[in-house]
C-alpha positions as CSV (number, residue, x, y, z in Angstrom):
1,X,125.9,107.7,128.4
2,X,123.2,107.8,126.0
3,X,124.2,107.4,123.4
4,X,124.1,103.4,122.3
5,X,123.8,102.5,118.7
6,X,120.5,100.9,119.1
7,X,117.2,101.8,118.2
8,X,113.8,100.8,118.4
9,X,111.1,102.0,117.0
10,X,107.6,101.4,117.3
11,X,105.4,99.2,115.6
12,X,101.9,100.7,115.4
13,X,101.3,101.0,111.4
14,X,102.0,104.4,110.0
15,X,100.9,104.0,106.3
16,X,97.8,106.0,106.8
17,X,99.0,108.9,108.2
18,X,102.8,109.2,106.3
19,X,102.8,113.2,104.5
20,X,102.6,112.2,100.5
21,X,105.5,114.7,100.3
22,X,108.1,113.8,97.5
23,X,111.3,111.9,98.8
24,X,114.6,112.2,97.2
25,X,116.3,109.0,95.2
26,X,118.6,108.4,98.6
27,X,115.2,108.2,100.9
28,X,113.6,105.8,98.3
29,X,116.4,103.6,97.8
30,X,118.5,103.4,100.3
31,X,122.1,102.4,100.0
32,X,121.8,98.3,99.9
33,X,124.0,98.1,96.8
34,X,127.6,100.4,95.7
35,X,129.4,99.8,92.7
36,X,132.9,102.3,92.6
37,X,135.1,101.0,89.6
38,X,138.3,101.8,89.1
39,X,138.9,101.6,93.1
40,X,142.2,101.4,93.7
41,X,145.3,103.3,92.2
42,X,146.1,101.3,88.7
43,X,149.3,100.5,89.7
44,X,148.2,98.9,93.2
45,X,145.9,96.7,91.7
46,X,148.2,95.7,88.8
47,X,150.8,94.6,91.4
48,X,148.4,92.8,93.6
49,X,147.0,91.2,90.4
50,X,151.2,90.3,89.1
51,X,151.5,89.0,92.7
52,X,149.0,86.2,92.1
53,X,150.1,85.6,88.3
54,X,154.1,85.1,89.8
55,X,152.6,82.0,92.0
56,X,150.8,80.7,89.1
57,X,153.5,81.1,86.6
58,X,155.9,77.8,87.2
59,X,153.0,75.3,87.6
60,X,155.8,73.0,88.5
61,X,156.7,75.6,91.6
62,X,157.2,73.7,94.7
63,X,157.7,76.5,97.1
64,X,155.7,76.6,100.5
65,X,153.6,80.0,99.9
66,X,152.2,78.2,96.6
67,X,150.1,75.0,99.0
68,X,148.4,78.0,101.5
69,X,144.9,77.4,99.1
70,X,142.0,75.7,101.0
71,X,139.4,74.6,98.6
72,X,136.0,75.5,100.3
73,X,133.2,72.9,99.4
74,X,130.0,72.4,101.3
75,X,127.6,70.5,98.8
76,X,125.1,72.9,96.7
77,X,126.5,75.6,98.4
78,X,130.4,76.7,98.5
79,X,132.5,75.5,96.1
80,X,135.7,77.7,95.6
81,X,139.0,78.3,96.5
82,X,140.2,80.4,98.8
83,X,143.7,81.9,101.4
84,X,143.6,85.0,103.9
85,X,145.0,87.8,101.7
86,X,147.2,88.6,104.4
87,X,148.7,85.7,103.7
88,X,149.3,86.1,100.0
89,X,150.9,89.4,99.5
90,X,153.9,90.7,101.0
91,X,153.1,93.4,103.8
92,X,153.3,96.6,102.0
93,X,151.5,95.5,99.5
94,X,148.2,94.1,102.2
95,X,148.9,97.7,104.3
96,X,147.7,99.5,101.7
97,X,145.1,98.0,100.3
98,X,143.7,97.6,103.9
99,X,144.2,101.3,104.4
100,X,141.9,101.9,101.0
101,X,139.1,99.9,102.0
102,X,139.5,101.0,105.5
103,X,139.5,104.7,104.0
104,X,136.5,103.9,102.0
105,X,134.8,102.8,105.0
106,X,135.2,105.6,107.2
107,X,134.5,108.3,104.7
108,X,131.6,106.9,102.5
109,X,129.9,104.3,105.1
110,X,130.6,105.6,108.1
111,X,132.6,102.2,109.3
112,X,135.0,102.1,111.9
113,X,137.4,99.2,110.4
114,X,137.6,95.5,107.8
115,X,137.4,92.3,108.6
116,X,141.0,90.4,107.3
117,X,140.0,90.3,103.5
118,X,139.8,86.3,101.9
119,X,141.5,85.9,98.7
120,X,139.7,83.6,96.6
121,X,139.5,82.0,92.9
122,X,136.9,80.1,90.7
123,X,137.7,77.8,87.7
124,X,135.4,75.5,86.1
125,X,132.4,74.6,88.4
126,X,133.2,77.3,91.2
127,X,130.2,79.1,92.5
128,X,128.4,80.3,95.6
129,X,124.9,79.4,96.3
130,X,122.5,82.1,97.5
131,X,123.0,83.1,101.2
132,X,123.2,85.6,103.9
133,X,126.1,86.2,106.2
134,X,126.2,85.2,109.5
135,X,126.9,88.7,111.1
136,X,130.1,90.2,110.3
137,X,129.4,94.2,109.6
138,X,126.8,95.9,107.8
139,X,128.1,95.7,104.8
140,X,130.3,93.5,102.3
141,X,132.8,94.1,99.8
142,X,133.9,92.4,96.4
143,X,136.9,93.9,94.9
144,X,137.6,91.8,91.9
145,X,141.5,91.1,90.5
146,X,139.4,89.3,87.5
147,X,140.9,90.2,84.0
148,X,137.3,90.1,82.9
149,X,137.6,91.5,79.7
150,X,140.0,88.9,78.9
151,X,138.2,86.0,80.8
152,X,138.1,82.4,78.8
153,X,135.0,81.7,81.1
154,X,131.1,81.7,81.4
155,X,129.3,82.7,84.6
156,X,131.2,84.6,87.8
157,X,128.9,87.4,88.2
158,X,127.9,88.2,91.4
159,X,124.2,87.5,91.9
160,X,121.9,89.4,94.4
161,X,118.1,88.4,95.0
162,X,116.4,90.7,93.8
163,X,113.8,93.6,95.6
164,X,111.0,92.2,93.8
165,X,111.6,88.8,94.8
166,X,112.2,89.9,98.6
167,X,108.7,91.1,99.2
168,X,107.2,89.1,96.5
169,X,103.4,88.6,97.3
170,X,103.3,92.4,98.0
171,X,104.4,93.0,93.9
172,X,102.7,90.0,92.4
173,X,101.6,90.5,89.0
174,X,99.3,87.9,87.6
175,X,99.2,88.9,84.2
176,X,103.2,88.9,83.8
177,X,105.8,85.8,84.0
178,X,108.6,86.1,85.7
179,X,112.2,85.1,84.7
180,X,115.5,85.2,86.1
181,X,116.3,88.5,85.2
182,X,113.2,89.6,87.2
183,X,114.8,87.5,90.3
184,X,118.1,87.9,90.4
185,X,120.5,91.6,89.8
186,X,124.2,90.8,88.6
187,X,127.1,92.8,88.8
188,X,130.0,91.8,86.6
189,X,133.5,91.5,88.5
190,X,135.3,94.0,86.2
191,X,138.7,94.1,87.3
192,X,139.5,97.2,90.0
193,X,135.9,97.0,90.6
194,X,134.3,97.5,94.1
195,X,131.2,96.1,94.8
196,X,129.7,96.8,98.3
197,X,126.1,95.1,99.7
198,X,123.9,94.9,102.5
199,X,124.8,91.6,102.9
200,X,121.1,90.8,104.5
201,X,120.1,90.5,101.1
202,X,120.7,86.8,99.8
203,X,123.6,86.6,97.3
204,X,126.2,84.3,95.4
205,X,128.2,83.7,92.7
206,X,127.0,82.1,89.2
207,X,129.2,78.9,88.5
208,X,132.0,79.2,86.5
209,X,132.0,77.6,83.1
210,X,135.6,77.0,81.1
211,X,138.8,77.2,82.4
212,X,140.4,75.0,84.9
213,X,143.3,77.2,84.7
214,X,143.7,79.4,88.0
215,X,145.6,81.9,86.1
216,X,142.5,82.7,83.6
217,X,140.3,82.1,87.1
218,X,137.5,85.1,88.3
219,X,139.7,86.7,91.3
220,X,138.7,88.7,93.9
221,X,139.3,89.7,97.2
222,X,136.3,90.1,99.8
223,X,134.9,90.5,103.4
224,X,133.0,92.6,105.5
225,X,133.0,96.7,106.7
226,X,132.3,96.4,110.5
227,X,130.8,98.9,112.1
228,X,131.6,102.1,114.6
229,X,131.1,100.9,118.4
230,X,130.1,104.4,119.3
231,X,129.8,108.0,118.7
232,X,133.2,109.4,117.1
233,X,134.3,113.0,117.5
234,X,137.1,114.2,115.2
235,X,138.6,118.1,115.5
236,X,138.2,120.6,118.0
237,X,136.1,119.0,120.2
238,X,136.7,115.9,122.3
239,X,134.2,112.8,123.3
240,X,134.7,114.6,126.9
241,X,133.4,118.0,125.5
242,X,131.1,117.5,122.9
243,X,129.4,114.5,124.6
244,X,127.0,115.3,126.9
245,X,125.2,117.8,124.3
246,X,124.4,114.9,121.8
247,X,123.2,112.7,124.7
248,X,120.4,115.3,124.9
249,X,119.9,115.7,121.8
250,X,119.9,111.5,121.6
251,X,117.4,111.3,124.2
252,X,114.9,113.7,122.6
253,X,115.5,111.8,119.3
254,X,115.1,108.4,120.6
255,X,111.8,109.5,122.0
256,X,110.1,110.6,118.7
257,X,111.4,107.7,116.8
258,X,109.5,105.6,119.8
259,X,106.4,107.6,119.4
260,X,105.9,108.7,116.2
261,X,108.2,106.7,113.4
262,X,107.5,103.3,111.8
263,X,110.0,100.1,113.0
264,X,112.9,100.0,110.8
265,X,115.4,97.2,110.7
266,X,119.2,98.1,109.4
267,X,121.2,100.8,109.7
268,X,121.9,104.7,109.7
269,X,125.1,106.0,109.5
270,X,125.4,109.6,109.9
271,X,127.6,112.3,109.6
272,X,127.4,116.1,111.6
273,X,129.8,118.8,110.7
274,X,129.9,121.2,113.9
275,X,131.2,125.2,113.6
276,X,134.6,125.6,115.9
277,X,133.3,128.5,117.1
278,X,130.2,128.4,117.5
279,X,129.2,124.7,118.3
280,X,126.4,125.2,115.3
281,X,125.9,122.0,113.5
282,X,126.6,123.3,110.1
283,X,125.7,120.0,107.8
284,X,124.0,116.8,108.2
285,X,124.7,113.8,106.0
286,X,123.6,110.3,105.0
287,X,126.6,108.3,105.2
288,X,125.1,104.2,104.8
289,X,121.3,103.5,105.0
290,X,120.5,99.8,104.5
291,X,116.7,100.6,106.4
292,X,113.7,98.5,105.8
293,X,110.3,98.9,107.3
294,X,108.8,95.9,109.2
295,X,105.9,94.6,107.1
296,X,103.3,95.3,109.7
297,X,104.1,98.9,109.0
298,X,103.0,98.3,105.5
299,X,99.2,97.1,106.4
300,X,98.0,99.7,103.7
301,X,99.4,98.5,100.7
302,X,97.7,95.5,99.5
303,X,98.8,92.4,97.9
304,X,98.9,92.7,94.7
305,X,99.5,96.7,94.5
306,X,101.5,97.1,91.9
307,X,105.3,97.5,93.0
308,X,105.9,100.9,92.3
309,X,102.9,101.6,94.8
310,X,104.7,98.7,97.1
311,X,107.6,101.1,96.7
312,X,106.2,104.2,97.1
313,X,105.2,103.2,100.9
314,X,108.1,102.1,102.1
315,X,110.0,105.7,100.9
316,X,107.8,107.3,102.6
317,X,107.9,105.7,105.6
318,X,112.3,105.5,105.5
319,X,111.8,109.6,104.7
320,X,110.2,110.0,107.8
321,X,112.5,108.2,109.7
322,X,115.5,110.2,108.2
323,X,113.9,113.4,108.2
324,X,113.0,113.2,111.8
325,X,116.7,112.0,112.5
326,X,118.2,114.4,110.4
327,X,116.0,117.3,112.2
328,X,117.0,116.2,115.3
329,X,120.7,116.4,114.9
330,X,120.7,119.9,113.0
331,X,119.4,120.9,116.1
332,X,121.9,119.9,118.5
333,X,124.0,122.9,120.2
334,X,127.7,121.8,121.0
335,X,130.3,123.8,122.7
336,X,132.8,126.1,121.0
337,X,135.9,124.1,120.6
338,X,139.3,125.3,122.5
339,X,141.1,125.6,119.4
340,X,138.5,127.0,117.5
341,X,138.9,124.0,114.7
342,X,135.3,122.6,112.8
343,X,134.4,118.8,114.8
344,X,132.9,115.8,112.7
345,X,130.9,113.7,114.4
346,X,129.9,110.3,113.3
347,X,127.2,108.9,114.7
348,X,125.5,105.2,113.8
349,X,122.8,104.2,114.2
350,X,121.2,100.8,114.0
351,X,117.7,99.9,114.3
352,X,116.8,96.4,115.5
């Protein structure tokens, strides 16, 4: 088969000869960052959240399940408390909160599956320094059990370096100082909030200031989405069936990308809707796009362009790359299915 997940495109630069077309907010951004509050049903994260307050609640509690904390410390870098989640919660409880993330993946990311989600907590000098993960999925979650609107502490926020600071000398601007807020984006753990990230992007976790109490601690619950293996076909048609038409279509794809697109690194997850009956591709969506253009491709913005210009480049250049992806796919011709029944096909894409 043809159709393997990675995808290499080539490096000649492009900036010259990109069309000055206008890109959509999607194409320009990308989908590095996701905040969806209010994630889980109320009453599923209230009971997770009870769970952890009934361990808490007899400090003087000698029971077994209250000792399953490891406390995480590598100097000037990890200093927190953490247990597997699966550990923590009684089995119903994990199943379904497992089968929302999992959910969440599929449908909006175009992820096949969750890593075993941590539970962890911070009091009083808890923090994360900035890193990247060693390679887990393309992206990483943060849903946060913090009663933040109650919190009796300073700090907690989630901290991501910021684009400015990731192609800094590009963006430079003499005449204007920079501060933290320029360097660094944070996203408050409200509670029942999901936060999702590319987790190439350096992140961490301001310290925690106040409370040495773990029942008044920032709480949350994180890992990683990991990705689809392969091509997935869902409805009428089978892998079997509808296989060897996007293997052509692949081939002819994977050509043009070679040819005529600028190197990306990151990922593209997309979704085809495909007519029953007629094997028409019907729709074409964007399902995760974490794609950066390799700085050589960038030779025509100069150093100290402002960043808006900085940005403007790299749109155009990800636009390309999606539109000619896009175009290719919409064109694919698939078999009618036996049963007549629409096929989704998700198909990822990762550019290395």
């Amino acid at each position: 088969s043809n159709r393997t997940p990675l995808v290499r495109a080539a490096s000649a630069s492009r900036i010259a000869a990109v069309r000055a077309s206008s890109v959509s907010d999607a194409a320009a951004i990308g989908k590095h960052v996701i905040v969806k509050d209010d994630f889980l049903p109320e009453s599923e994260a209230r009971a997770l959240r009870a769970k952890y307050d009934e361990r808490f609640a007899d400090p003087r509690n000698t029971e077994s399940g209250n000792f399953c904390w490891n406390h995480w410390f590598i100097y000037g870098q990890y200093n927190l408390m953490r247990t597997p989640a699966e550990q923590y919660f009684d089995e119903d409880a994990y199943t379904r909160l497992c089968d929302a993330l999992t959910t969440f993946g599929q449908e909006e990311l175009g992820c096949d599956a969750i890593t075993p989600p941590w539970l962890s907590y911070y009091v009083d000098g808890h923090s994360q320094g900035l890193h990247t993960d060693a390679w887990h999925g393309p992206f990483a979650f943060v849903l946060s059990l913090t009663e933040w609107d109650e919190r009796q502490f300073e700090g907690g926020e989630t901290l991501l370096l910021s684009r400015a600071v990731l192609d800094f000398w590009r963006t430079f601007e003499p005449g204007e100082s920079v501060e933290e807020a320029n360097i660094l984006d944070e996203i408050e753990p409200e509670f029942n909030r999901l936060t999702v990230f590319d987790p190439r992007i350096p992140h961490g976790v301001r310290e925690v200031r106040g409370t040495r109490d773990p029942s008044q601690a920032r709480l949350v619950l994180h890992g990683w989405f990991t990705p689809s293996e392969s091509v997935v076909f869902k409805g009428g048609l089978t892998d079997e069936q509808g296989g060897a038409a996007l293997d052509k279509t692949l081939e002819t794809l994977y050509e043009q990308l070679s040819g005529e697109c600028a190197r990306m690194f990151g990922v593209l997850h997309m979704r085809m809707r495909v007519n029953g009956r007629t094997g028409a591709v019907e729709d074409v969506r964007v399902l995760a796009d974490t794609l950066v253009p390799d700085r050589a491709e960038l030779v025509g913005v100069e150093a100290g362009d402002s960043a808006n210009s900085a940005m403007q480049a790299e749109a155009k250049l990800r636009a390309e790359v999606i539109a000619c992806v896009e175009k290719n796919l919409r064109a694919a011709e698939f078999p009618s299915a036996d049963s007549g029944s629409e096929t989704i096909v998700f198909v990822p894409f990762s550019f290395v």
